[in-house]
N, C-alpha and C positions, 0 to 999 in steps of 0.2 A: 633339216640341218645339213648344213654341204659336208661338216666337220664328221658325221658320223653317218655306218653303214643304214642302209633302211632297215627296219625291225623286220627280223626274222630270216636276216643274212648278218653274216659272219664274216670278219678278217680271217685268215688261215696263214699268220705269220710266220717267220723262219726259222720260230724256236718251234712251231708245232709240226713244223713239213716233214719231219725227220720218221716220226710216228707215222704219217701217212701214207708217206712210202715205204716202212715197215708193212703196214698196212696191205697196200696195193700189190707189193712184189709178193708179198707171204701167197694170196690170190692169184695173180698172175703164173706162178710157179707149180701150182695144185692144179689149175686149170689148162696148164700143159701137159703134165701127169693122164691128166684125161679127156686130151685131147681135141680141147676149147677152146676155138679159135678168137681176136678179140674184135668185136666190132666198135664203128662209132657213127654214131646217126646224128643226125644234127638234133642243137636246142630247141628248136623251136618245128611247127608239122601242122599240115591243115587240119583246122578243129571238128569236123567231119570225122579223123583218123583217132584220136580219141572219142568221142562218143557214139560211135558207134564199135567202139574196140575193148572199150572200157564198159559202157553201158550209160544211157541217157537217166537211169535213176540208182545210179551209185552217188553217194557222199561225193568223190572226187571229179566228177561233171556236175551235178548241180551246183555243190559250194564252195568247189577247190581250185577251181583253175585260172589260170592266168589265161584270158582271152584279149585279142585286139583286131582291130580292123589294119589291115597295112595300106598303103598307098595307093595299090590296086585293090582296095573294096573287096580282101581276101580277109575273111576269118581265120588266123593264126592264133596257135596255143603254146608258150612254152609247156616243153613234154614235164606230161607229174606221171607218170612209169618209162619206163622203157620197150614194154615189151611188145606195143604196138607197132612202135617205130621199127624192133630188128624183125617182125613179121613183116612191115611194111616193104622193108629192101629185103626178104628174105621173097617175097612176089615182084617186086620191078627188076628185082637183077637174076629172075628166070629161075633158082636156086631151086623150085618147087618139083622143078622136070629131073633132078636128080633123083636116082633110089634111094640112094645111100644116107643117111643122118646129117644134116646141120647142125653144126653146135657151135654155138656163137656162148661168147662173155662178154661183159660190157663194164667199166666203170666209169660214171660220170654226174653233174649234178643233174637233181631233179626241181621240181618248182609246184608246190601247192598254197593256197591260201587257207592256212589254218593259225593254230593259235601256237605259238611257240613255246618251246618247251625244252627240258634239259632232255637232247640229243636225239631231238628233233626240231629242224628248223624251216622257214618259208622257201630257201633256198636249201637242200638237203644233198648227201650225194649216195650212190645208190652202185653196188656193187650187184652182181646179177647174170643169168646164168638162162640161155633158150637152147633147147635140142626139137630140132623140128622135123618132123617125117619118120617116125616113128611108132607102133601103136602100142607095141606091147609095158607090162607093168617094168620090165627091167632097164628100164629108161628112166622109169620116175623113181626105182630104187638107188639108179648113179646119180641122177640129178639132188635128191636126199643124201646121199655118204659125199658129195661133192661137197656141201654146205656143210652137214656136221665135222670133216676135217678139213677143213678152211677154221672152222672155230677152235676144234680141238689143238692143232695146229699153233693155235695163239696163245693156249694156256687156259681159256674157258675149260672149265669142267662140272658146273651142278647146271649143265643141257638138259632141256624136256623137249622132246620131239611130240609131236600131237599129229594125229593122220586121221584125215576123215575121207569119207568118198563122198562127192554134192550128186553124181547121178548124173544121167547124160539126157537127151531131149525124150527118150522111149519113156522113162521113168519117173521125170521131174512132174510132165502132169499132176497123176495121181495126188504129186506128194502137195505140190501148188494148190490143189481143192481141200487137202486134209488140213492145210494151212489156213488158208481163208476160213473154213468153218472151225477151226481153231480158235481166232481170233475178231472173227464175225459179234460174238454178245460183247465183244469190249471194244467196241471198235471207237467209239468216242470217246474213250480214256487214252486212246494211242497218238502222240504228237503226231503235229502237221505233216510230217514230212512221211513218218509208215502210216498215215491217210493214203497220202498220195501214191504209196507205193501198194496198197491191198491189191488193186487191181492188174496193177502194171506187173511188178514182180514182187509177190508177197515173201519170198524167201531171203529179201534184203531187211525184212522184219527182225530175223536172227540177229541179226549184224548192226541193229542200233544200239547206240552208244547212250540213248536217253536210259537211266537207272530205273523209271518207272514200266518203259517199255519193255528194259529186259526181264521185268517181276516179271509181267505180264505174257510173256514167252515161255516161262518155264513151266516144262509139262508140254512144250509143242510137240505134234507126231515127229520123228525124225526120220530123213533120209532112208535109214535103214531098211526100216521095214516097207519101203515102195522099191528098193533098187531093183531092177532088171535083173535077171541072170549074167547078162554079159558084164552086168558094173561090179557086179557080185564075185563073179570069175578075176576080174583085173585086181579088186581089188582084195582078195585070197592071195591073189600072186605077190602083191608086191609086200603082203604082211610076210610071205615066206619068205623073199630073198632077202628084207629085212633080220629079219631072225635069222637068218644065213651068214647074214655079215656082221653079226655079233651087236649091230644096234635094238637098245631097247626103244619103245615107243608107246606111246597111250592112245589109244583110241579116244575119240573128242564127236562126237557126232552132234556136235552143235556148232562145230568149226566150219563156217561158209567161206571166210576171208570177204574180202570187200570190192572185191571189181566183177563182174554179170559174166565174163568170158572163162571162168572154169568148168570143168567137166569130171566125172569122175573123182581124181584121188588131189586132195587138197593137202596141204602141210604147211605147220609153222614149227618153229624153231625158239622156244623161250629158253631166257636168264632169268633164274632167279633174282639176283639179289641186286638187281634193278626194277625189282617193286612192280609198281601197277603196270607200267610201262616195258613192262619184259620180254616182248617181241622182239629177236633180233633179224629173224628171218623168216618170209612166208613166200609161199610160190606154190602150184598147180599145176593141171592139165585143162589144156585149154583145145580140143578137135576142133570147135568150128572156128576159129579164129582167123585162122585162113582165108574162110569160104568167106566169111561177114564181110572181108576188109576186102579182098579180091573180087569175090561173085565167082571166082573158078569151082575147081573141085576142092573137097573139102582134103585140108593135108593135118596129120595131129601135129600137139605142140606139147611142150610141156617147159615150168622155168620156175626161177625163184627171185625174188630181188631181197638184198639185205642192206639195212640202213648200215652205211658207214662211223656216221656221226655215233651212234646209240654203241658201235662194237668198242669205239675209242672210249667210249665214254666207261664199260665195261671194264676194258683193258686197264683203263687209271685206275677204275674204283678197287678191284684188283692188284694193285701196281705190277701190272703183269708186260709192262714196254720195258723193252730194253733199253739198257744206257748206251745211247750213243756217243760216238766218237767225233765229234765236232775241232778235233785240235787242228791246227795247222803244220806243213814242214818246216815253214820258216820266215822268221819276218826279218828284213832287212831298214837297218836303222841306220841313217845319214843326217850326222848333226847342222850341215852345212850344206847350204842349198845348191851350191857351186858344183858338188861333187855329187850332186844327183844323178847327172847322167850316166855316170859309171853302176850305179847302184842300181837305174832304171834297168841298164842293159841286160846287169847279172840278174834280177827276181825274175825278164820276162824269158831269159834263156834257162832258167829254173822252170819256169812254169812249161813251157818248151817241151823239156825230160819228164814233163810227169809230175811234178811236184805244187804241192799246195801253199803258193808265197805272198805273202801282204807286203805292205811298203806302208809308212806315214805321207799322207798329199799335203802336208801345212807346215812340214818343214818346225816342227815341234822342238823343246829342247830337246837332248838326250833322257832325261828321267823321262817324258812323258812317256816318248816312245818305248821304253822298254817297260813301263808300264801297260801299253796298248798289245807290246807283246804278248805278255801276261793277261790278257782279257782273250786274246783271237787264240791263247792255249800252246803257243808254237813252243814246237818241241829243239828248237835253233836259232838261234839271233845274228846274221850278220852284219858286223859294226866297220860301215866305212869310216872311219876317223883319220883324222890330217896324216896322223903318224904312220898309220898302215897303208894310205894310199902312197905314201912316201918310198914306199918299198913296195907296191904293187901288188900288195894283198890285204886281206881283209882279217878282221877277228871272227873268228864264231864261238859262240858260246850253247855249251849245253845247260838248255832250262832246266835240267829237271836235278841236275849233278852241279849245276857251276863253272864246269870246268871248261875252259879257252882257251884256244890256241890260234897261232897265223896260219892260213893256209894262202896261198900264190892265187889271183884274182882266177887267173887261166886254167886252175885244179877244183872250181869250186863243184860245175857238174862231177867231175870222176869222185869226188867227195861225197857230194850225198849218195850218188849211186852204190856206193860200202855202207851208207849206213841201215 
């Protein structure tokens, strides 16, 4: 239907933009705090760049992406994460040859094919957070207190942080054969898709969302007892600078997250009291990511991305958004078409100084328009009327009091600038 968005995109009209850029600046503002630069990659990236960055048997490459052919017989995807893309320019624009940390922020839409849902949708937008060239745990403990106050920040308060380690390549082995013969006697009870996945990556098994597969999970060996000493060490550290910084946290050692490029120390970020759906924020360390998409040398990474939509949607159930200020300075009312000009002059030499001014375009009666003022909130009404132009000033009147007087056409700026 031409008349309506396609399913699982959204209008984001001008009553709701106010929230959003609540939203964005509240992030924007934390993310200068600690020193988060903001990047912006394009929509759409060869399909190559996610799957192989994402993973060829993750959920979001097999059954989520927007793929197409372009005109040049190129495979394009619009992007469903981010964080391919800011490693992507974080390698063509040479950034890897520095010592020093990258930390890039990003907010923008994302794009997956799933099934829609309250505050998550096919078009989504994804606020999100990479520090890249780094190895130690005290990077994923800033990139962690980044995200909890950005939330705490908004008025969210029954947060559950969850912190797991997935293990890096020394160690994942092990745990990849404890797994298979984990789920080796049921393996024909496990839907098509962790079929398909035994062999490829059986650790994507945790992570399905079929309700018979995840019975069939519980009691898998976990993570823990294969890590390495070195995954072991990183991730000692960053439970202590945790507890350093007064966040509490739960261990979750079934928490894998859903895209094949983590390593190490994983995290999400739950609401409660958005139910089944109480993910508001998840992100990891990702070391080879670099090396996969480049072929260079391997640089670490670490990042989080948080659904927008899901924190709005939080903030109302909450009423935790502030009331905005939508009024206007002043709307000027001219009952008589003839005397527009004069009227046209003063609202745009108002707008001029600074001030926020409407006009009627229809040349309305006088009731409508002072009605229209009263919808646009203005806090001032200038009334050109026969009588007043007669003597080369105007009426104004205060909305909120009543009260009117003349002021001289040529005093109206030095007028509001006192008010």
């Amino acid at each position: 239907m031409l008349t309506t968005a396609p399913r699982g995109t959204k209008d984001i009209m001008p009553s709701d933009v106010n929230a959003w850029r609540y939203l964005e600046e509240t992030m924007r503002k934390i993310c200068a705090q600690y020193g988060y630069k903001e990047i912006r990659t394009p929509v759409f990236e060869h399909t190559e760049l996610f799957q192989r960055g994402i993973g060829d048997t993750t959920d979001v490459v097999e059954k989520e992406m927007y793929t197409f052919t372009d005109r040049g017989n190129r495979s394009i995807t619009l992007r469903p994460e981010n964080t391919a893309s800011a490693v992507r320019a974080y390698v063509e624009h040479k950034l890897s040859k520095d010592d020093a940390a990258t930390k890039f922020y990003y907010i923008g839409p994302m794009f997956r094919y799933d099934r829609p849902q309250a505050g998550r949708l096919r078009e989504f937008h994804q606020f999100g957070v990479e520090a890249l060239g780094v190895t130690g745990p005290n990077v994923d403990a800033e990139i962690i207190l980044l995200a909890v106050q950005v939330l705490q920040s908004l008025g969210l308060k029954d947060l559950k942080l969850k912190i797991n380690s997935v293990g890096c390549p020394k160690c994942r082995p092990q745990h990849r054969e404890k797994l298979q013969a984990f789920f080796k006697p049921n393996f024909d009870e496990l839907c098509k898709d962790c079929q398909g996945r035994f062999d490829r990556n059986p650790l994507r098994l945790l992570d399905c969302k079929n309700p018979h597969c995840h019975e069939l999970g519980e009691g898998a060996p976990s993570l823990e007892e294969c890590l390495c000493d070195e995954c072991k060490e990183h991730f000692e550290g960053l439970k202590q600078l945790l507890t350093a910084a007064g966040v509490e946290y739960e261990v979750d050692h079934n928490l894998v997250r859903g895209l094949d490029y983590y390593t190490k120390t994983a995290f999400e970020i739950q609401y409660a009291p958005l139910g089944a759906q109480s993910a508001v924020c998840g992100g990891g360390r990702y070391d080879g990511l670099v090396q996969e998409i480049s072929g260079d040398e391997a640089r670490p990474g670490i990042g989080f991305a948080m659904g927008m939509e899901r924190v709005l949607l939080a903030l109302e159930k909450q009423n935790l958004l502030p009331e905005f200020d939508e009024s206007i300075d002043a709307y000027v009312v001219c009952p008589k078409q003839e005397n527009f000009a004069l009227a046209f002059k003063t609202a745009i030499e108002l707008r001029r100084a600074g001030f926020k001014v409407e006009y009627d375009f229809n040349g309305r009666s006088m009731k409508s328009q002072m009605k229209q003022a009263n919808k646009f909130q203005a806090k001032q009404v200038l009334i050109f009327g026969e009588d007043e132009l007669s003597r080369n000033a105007v009426t104004v009147r205060n909305m909120a009091t009543s009260e009117q007087h003349e002021i001289a056409v040529n005093d109206i700026i030095s007028y509001f600038n006192t008010l």
